[in-house]
PQR file with spaces between the fields and no chain letter, atoms N, CA, C, O and H, PARSE charges and radii, in Angstrom:
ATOM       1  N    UNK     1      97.520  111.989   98.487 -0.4000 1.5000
ATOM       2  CA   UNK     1      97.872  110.579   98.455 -0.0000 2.0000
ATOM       3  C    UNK     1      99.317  110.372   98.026  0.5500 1.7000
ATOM       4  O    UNK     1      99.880  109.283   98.133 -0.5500 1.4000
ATOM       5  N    UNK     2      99.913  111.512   97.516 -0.4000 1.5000
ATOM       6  CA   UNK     2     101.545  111.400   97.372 -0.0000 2.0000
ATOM       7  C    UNK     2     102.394  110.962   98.568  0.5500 1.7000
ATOM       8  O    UNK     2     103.485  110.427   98.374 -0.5500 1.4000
ATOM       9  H    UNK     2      99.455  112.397   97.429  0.4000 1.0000
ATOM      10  N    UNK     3     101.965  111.157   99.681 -0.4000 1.5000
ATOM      11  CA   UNK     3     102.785  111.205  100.737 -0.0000 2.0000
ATOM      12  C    UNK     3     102.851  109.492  101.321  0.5500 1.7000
ATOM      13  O    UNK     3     101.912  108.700  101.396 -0.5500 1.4000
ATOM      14  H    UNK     3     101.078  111.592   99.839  0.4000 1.0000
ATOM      15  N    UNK     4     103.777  109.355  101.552 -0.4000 1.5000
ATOM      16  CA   UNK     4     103.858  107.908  101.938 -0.0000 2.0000
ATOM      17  C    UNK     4     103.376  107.381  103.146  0.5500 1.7000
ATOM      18  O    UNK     4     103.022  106.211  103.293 -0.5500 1.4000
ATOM      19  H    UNK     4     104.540  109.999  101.490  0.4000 1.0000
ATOM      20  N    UNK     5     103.365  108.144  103.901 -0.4000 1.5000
ATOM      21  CA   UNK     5     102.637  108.632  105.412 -0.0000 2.0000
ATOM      22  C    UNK     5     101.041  108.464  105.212  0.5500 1.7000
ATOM      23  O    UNK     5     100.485  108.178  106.272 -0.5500 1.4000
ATOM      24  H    UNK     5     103.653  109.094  103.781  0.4000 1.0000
ATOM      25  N    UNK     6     100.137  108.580  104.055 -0.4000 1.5000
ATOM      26  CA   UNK     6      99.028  108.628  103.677 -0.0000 2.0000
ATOM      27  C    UNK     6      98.901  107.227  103.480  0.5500 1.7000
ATOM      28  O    UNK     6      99.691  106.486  102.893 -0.5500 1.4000
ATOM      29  H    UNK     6     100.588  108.812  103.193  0.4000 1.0000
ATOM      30  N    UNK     7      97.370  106.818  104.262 -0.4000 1.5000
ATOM      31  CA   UNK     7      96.476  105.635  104.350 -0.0000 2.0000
ATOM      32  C    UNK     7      96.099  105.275  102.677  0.5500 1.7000
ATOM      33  O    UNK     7      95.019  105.680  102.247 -0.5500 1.4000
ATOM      34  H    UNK     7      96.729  107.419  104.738  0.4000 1.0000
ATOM      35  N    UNK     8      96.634  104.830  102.153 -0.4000 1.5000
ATOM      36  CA   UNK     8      96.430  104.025  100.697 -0.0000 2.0000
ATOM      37  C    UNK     8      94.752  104.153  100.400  0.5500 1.7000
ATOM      38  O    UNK     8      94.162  104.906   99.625 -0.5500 1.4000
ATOM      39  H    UNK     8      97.511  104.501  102.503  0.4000 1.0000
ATOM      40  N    UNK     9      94.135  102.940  101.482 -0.4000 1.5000
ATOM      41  CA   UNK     9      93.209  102.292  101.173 -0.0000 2.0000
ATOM      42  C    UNK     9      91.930  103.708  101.413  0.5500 1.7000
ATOM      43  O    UNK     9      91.089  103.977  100.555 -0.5500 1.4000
ATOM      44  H    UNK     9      94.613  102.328  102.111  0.4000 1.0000
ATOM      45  N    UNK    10      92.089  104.585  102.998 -0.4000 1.5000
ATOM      46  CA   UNK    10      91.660  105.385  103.067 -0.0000 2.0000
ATOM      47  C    UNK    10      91.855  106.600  101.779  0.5500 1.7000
ATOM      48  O    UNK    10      91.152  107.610  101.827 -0.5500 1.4000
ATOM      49  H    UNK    10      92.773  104.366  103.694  0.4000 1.0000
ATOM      50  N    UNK    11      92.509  106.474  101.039 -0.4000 1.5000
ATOM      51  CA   UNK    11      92.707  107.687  100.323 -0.0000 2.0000
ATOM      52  C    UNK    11      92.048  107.272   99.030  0.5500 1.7000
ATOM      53  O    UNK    11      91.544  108.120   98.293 -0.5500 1.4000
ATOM      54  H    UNK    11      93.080  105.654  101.000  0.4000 1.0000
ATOM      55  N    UNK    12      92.038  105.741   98.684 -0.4000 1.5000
ATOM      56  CA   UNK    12      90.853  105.734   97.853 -0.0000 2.0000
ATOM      57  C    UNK    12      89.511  105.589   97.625  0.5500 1.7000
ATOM      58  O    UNK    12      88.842  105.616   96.591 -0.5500 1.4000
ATOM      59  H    UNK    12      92.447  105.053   99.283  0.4000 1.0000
ATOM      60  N    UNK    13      89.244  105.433   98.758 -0.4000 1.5000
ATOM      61  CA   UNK    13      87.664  105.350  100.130 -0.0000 2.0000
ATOM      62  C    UNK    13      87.518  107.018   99.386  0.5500 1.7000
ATOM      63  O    UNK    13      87.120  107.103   98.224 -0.5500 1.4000
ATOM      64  H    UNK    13      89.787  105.411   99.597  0.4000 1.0000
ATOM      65  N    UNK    14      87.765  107.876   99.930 -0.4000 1.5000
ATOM      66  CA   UNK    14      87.737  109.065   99.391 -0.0000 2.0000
ATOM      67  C    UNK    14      88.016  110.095   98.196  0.5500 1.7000
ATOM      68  O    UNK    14      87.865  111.316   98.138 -0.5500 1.4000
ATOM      69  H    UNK    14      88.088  107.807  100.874  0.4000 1.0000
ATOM      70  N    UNK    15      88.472  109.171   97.275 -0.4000 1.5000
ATOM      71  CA   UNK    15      88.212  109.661   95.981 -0.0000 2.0000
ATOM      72  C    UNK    15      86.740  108.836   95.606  0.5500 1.7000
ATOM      73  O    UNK    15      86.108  109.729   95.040 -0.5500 1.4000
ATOM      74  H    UNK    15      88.594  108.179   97.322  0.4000 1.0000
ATOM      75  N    UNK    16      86.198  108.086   95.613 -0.4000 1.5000
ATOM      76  CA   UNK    16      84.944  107.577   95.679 -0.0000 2.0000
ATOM      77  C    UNK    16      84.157  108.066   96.148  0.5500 1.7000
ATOM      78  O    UNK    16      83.099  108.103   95.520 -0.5500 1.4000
ATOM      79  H    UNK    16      86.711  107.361   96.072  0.4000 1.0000
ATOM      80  N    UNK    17      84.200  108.571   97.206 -0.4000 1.5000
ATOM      81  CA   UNK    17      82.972  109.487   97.957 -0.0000 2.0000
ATOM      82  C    UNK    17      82.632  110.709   96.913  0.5500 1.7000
ATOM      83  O    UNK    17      81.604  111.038   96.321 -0.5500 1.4000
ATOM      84  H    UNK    17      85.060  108.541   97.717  0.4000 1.0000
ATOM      85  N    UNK    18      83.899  111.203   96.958 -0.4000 1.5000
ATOM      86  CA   UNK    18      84.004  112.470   95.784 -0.0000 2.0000
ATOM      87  C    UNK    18      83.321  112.236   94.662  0.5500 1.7000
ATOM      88  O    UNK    18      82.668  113.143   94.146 -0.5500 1.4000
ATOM      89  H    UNK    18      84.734  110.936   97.439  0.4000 1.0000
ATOM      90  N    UNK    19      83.369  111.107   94.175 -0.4000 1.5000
ATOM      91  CA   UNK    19      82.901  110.582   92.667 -0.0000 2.0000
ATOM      92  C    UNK    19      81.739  110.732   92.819  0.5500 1.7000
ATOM      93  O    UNK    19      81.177  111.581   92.128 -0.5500 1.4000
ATOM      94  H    UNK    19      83.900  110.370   94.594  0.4000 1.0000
ATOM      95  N    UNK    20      80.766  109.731   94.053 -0.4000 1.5000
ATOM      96  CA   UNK    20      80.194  110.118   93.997 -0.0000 2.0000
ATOM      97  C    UNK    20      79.221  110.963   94.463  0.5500 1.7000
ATOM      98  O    UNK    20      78.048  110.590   94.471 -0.5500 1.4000
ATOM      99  H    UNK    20      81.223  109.041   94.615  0.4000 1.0000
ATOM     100  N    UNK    21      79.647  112.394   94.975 -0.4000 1.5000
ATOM     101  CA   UNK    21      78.976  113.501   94.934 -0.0000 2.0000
ATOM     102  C    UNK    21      78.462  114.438   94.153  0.5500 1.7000
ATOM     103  O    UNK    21      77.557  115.254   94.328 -0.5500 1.4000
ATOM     104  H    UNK    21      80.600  112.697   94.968  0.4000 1.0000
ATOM     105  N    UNK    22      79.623  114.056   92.697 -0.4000 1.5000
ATOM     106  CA   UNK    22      79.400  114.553   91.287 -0.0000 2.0000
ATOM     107  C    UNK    22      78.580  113.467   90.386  0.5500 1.7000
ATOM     108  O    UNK    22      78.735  113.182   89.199 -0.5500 1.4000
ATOM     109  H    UNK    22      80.358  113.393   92.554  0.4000 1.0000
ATOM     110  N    UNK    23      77.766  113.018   91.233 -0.4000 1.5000
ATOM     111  CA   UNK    23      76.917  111.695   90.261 -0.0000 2.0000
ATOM     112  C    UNK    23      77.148  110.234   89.820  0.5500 1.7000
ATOM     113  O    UNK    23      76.277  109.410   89.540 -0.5500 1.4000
ATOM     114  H    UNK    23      77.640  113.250   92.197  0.4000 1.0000
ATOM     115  N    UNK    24      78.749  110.036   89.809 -0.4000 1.5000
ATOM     116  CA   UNK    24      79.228  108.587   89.641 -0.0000 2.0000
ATOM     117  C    UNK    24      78.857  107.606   90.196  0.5500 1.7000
ATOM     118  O    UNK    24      79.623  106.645   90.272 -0.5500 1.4000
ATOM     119  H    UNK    24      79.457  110.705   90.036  0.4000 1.0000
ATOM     120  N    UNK    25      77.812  107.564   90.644 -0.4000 1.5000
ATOM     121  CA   UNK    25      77.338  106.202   91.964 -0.0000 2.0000
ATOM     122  C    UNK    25      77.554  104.906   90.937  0.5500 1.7000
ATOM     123  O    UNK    25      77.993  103.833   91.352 -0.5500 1.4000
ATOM     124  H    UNK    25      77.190  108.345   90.582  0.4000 1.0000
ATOM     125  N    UNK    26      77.195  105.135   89.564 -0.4000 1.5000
ATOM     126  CA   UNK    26      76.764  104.123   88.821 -0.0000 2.0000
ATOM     127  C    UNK    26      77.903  103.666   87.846  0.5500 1.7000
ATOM     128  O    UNK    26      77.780  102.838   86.944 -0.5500 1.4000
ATOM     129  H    UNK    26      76.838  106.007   89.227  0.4000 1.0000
ATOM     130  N    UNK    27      79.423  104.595   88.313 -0.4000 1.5000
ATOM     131  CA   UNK    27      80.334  103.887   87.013 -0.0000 2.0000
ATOM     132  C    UNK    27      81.772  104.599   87.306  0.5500 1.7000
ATOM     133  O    UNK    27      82.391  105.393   86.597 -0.5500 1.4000
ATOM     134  H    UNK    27      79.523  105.268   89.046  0.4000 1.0000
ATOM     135  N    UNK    28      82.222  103.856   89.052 -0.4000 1.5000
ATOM     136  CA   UNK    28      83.377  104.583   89.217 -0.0000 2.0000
ATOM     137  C    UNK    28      84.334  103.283   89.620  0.5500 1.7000
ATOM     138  O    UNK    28      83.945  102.169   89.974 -0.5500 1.4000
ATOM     139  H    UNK    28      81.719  103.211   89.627  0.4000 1.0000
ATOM     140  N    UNK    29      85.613  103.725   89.473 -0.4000 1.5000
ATOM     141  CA   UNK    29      86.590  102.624   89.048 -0.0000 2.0000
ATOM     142  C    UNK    29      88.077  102.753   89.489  0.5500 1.7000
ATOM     143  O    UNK    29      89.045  103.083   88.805 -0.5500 1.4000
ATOM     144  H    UNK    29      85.929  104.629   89.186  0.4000 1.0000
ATOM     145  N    UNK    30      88.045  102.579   90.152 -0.4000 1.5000
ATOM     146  CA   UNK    30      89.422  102.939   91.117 -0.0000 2.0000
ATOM     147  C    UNK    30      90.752  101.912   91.473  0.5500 1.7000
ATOM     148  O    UNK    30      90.587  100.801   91.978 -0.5500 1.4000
ATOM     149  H    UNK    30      87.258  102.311   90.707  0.4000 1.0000
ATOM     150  N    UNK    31      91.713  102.314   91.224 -0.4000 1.5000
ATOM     151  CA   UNK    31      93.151  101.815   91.475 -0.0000 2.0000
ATOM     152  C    UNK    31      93.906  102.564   92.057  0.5500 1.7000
ATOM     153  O    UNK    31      94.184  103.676   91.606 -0.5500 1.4000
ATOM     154  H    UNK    31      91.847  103.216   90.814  0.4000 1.0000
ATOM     155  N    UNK    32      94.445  102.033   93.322 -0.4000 1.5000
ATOM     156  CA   UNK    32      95.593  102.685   93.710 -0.0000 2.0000
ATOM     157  C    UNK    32      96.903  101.992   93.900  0.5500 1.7000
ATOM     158  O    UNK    32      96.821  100.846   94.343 -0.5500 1.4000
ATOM     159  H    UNK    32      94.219  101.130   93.687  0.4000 1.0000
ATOM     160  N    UNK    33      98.215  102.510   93.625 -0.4000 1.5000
ATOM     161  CA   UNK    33      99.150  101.628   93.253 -0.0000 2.0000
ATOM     162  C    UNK    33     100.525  102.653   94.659  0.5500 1.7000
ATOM     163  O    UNK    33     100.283  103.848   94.828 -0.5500 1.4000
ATOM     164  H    UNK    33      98.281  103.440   93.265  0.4000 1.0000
ATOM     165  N    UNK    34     101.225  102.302   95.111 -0.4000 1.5000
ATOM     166  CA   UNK    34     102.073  102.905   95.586 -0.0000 2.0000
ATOM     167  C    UNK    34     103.205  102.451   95.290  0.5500 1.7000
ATOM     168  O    UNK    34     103.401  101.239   95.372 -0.5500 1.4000
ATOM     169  H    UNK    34     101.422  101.331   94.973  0.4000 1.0000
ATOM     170  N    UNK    35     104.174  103.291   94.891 -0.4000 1.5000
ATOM     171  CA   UNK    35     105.165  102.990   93.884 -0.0000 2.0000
ATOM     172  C    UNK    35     106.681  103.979   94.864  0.5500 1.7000
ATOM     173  O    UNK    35     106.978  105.154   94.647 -0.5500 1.4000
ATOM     174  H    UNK    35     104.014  104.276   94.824  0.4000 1.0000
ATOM     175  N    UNK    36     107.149  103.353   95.555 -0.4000 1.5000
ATOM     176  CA   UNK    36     108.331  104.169   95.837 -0.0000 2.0000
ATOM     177  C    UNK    36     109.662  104.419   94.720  0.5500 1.7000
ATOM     178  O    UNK    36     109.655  103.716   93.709 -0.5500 1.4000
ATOM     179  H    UNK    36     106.908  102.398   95.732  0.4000 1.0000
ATOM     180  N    UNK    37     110.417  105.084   94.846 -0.4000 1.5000
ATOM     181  CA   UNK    37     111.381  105.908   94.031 -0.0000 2.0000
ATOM     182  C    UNK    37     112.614  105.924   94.683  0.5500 1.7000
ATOM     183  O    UNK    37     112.468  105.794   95.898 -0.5500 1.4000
ATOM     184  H    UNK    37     110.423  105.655   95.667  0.4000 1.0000
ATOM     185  N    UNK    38     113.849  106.044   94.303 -0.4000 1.5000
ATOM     186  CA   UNK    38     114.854  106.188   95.141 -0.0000 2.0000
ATOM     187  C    UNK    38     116.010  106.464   93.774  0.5500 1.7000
ATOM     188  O    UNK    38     115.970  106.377   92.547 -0.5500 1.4000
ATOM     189  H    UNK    38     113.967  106.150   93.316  0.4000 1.0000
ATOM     190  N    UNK    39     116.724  106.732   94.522 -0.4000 1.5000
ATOM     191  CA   UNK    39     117.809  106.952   92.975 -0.0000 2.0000
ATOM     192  C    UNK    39     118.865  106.058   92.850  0.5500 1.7000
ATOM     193  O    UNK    39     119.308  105.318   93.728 -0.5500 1.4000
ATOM     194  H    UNK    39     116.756  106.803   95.519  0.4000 1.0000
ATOM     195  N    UNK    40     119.288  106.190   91.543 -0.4000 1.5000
ATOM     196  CA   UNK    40     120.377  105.344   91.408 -0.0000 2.0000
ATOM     197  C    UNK    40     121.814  105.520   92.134  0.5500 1.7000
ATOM     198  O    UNK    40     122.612  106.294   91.605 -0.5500 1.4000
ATOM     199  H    UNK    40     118.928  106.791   90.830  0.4000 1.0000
ATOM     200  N    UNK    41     122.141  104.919   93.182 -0.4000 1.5000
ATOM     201  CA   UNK    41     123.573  105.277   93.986 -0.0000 2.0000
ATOM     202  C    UNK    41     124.495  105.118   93.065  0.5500 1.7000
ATOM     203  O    UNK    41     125.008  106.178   92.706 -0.5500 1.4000
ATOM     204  H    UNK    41     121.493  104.290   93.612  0.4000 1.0000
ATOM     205  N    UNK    42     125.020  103.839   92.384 -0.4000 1.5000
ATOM     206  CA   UNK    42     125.645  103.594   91.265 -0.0000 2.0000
ATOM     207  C    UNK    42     126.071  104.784   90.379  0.5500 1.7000
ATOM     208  O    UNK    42     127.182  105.258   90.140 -0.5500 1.4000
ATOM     209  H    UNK    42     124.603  102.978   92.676  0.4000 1.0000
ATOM     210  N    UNK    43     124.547  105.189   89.874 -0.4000 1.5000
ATOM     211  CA   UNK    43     125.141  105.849   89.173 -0.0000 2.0000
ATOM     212  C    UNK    43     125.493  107.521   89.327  0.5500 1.7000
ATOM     213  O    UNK    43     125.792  108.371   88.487 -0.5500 1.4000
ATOM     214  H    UNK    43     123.645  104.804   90.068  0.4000 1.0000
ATOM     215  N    UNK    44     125.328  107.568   90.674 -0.4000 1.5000
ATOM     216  CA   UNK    44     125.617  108.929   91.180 -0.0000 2.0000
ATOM     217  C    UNK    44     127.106  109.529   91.737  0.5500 1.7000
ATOM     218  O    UNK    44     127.367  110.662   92.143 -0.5500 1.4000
ATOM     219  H    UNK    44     125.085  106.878   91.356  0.4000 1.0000
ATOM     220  N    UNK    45     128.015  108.294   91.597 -0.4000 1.5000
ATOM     221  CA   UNK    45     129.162  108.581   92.233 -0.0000 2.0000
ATOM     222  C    UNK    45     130.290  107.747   91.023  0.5500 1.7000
ATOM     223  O    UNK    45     130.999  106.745   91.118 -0.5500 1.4000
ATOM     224  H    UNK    45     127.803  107.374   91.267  0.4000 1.0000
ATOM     225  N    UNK    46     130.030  108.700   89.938 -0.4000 1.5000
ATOM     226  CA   UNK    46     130.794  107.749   89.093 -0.0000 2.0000
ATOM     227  C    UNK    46     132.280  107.662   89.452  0.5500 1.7000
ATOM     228  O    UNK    46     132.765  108.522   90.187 -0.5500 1.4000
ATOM     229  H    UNK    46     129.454  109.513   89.861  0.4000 1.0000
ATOM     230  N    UNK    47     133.213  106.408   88.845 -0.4000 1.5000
ATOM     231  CA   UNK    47     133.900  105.829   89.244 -0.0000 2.0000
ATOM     232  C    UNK    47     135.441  106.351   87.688  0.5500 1.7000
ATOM     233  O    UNK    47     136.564  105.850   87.739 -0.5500 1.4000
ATOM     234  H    UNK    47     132.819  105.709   88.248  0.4000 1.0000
């Protein structure tokens, strides 16, 4: 789910399934947030 290319909603569809295969049917709780990154230009070419 790191990849930005990756279906959000599908990728937390499937940590749920997972959950519950290990028994969680009854107490699973999920957030997914996508958060891009980029760097500071500013401060990469100091002046």
């Amino acid at each position: 789910m790191l990849d930005v290319q990756t279906n959000l909603e599908q990728g937390i569809h499937n940590l749920i399934e997972l959950a519950n295969q290990f028994n969680g049917h009854d107490n699973i709780t999920a957030i997914g947030i996508r958060v891009r990154v980029r760097p500071n230009l500013s401060q990469a070419n100091p002046r």
